[in-house]
Structures are given as C-alpha cells and as structure tokens.
N, C-alpha and C positions, 0 to 999 in steps of 0.2 A: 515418536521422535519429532523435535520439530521441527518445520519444513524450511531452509533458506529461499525467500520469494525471489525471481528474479525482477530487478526493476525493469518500469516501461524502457527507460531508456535515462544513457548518462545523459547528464547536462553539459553541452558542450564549453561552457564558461563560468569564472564563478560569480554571482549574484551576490552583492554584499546585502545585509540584512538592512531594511530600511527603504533598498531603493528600488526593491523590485517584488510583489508580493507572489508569497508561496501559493503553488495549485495542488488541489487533487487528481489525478486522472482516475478513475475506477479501474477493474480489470478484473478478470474471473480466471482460475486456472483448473480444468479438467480434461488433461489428454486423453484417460478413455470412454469421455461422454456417459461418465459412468452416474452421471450428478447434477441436482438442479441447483448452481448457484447462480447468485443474481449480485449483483454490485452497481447501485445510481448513488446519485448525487445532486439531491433536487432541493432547493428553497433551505438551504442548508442542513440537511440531512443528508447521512452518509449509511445507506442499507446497504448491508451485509448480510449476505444467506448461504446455508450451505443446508440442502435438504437430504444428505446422504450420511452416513456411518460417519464420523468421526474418524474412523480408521482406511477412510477411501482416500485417494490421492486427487484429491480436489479442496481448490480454495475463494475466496473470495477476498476483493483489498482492494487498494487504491494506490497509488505512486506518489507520493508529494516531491513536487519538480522544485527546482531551484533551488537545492540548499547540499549541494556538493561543492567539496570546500572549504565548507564549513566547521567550526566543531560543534558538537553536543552543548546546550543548556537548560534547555527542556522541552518539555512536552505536554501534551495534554485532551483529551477531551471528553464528552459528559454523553454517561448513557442513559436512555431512561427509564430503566431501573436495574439496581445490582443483580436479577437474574440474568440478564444478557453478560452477565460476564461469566465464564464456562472454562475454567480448568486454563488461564492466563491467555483466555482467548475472547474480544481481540486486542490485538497489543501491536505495537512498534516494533519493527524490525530495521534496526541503525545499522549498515553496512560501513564500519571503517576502515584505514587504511592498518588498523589495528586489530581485525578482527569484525564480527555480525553478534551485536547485542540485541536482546531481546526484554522488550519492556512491556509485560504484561498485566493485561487490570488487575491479576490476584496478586503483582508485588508491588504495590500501596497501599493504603487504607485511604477510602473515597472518601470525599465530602457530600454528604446529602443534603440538595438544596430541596426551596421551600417548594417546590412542586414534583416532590418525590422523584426526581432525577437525579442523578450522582455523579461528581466529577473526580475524575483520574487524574494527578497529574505527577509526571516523574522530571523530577531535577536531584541531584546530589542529598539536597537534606530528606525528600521524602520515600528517597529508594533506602537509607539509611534507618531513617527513626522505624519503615517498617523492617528490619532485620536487614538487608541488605543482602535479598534474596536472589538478585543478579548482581553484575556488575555495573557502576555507572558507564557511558557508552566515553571511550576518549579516541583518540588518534582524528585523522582529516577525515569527513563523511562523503561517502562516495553513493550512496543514495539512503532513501527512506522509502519503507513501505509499511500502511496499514492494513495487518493481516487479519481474518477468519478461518480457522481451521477443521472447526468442530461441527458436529451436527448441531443446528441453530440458526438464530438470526439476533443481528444488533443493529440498532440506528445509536448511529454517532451522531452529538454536536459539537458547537463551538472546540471546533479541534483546532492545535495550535502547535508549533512547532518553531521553535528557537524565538518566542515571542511574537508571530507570526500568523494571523489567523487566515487557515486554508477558506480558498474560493474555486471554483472549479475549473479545471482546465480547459484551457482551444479544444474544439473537440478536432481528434486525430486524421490530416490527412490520407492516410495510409490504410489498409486493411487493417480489422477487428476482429476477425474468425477468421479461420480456415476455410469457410464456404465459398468467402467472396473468393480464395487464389482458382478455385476449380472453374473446371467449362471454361476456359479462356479468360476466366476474369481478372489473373494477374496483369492481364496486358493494358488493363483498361485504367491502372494508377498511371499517374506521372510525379507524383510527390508523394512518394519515392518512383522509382522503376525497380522492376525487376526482369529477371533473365531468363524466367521460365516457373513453371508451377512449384517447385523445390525451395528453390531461394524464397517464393512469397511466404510459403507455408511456416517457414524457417522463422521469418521478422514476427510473423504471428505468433509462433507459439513460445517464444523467447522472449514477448513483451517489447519489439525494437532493439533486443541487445545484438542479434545477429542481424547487421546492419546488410541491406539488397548487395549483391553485385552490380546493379543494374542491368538495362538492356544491350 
C-alpha cells in the first residue's frame, strides 16, 4: 500500500509563483532503523535510496517548500534511466485540501532525451493521453513531497513543480535524527526549543509537523 509522507513542515504563508523560488529539503524515513536510506541533494541531483525490502516501512524523499496554497499545474522531473522507475516509484505526493494524489513515473509515458536520460512530466494532458491512471491533483495544496518507496535507488534532475525549478533548501536549524534529542542534546537547540527529550524526538520523527512546546 502506498505510504502517505508526512511533510517537513507546513509553510507558514503563501508564496505566489514567480516571486519566491521552490526548495527541496531531503529527508529519509525509517522508525525501526530497520534500513539503509539516504536522501542528498548535491550539484542538482536529487539521490534517492532505499537499501531494504520494498515491503519494510522505510522511505526516502525530499519536501518541496513554498507551494502551499497553491493549485496543481504540473510537475516534473528527469531520471537517468527508465530502470530507476520501480512499480510508480518515485513519484509525487500532492497533499490537497481535497485529498493526497499520487503521481507516479509508471502513470506517464517518458520522454527520452538524447543522452539516454528520460523525463517524467505530469500536468492534465499527460496524465490523460496515458490512460488516466490516477487522478489529476485539484483542490488548495497543503504540501508536496518526492517519494521512494521501493527497494532501489534513483537520481533525479531538473525537477520542477508548478513551473518552478527545485533548488535546495536552508539547511534546517532544528534537529535531523533522533540522536542529536538524546544525552541532553535537546537542550542544546534554540531554533526551535524544546521541553525535554520527548517533544525533540516528536519534531524529528514527524518531519517538523509536531511543532516543540518549547522550553
């Protein structure tokens, strides 16, 4: 079944398109350390790995900030080569205020460019002419996440969203693991605070959605 990601975190205002450009954040998800994922975002490549079963509850993805708010017009980006694309994995996951669409490489047909790389890209007409094997995404977007699910790896490029081409994001004040909340180290943030070992654990393993009590 496939997994709903939670995002890094909402956006606190909306970002109209044009005037503010879209980021990636990376993020890896494996609560019982059961799994070797990795997720960077270097020289515009976006690796994705998931070195465990397919059927383990672990993932790999990135958060594209700024575009809540918004609606759906498209999407896009180029892997290099159609094997990295693995049972509609990886794909977009559009959270709207209408529901969570999922827009996966296997419901398009790619364009193969001239250095054997192939580009994804879903809007209205192309989710269509291929069968219209999901739904297009509608209602207000309350986040976006690029998912990996499967046992594998994929390098994304020139990925893009609502016309928008992703660049990487600030990297995150806040705790990234669970290691840094232990041995006293929750105490040692101040953007954010927290209240005690529990609350850090909580921001990390939710991706920023359960925001600190603080101190």
């Amino acid at each position: 079944m496939k997994k709903v990601v939670l995002a890094a975190a909402f956006v606190a205002a909306l970002a109209l398109a044009g005037t503010a450009a879209a980021a990636l954040s990376p993020w890896t998800y494996d609560p019982g350390n059961d799994c070797t994922v990795v997720s960077t975002f270097t020289n515009g490549t976006l690796h994705l790995e998931k070195g465990c079963a397919t059927t383990t509850n672990a993932s790999a993805g990135a958060t594209i900030t700024d575009v809540a708010g918004q609606t759906f017009s498209s999407a896009s980006f180029t892997l290099a080569s159609t094997a990295q694309c693995q049972g509609g994995s990886p794909r977009f996951n559009v959270v709207t205020d209408a529901g969570t669409f999922f827009l996966g490489c296997n419901n398009v047909t790619p364009t193969t460019n001239a250095d054997g790389t192939v580009t994804y890209t879903f809007d209205a007409a192309t989710l269509a002419a291929a069968g219209q094997q999901v739904p297009t995404p509608t209602g207000t977007i309350q986040s976006v996440d690029i998912v990996l699910d499967v046992q594998g790896a994929a390098d994304l490029t020139q990925i893009t969203f609502n016309g928008t081409s992703e660049v990487p994001a600030p990297a995150p004040s806040g705790p990234t693991s669970k290691s840094q909340c232990k041995n006293g180290g929750w105490k040692t943030f101040t953007s954010p605070t927290f209240k005690n070992q529990g609350d850090c654990v909580s921001f990390v393993a939710t991706h920023g959605k359960n925001q600190p009590s603080g101190g």
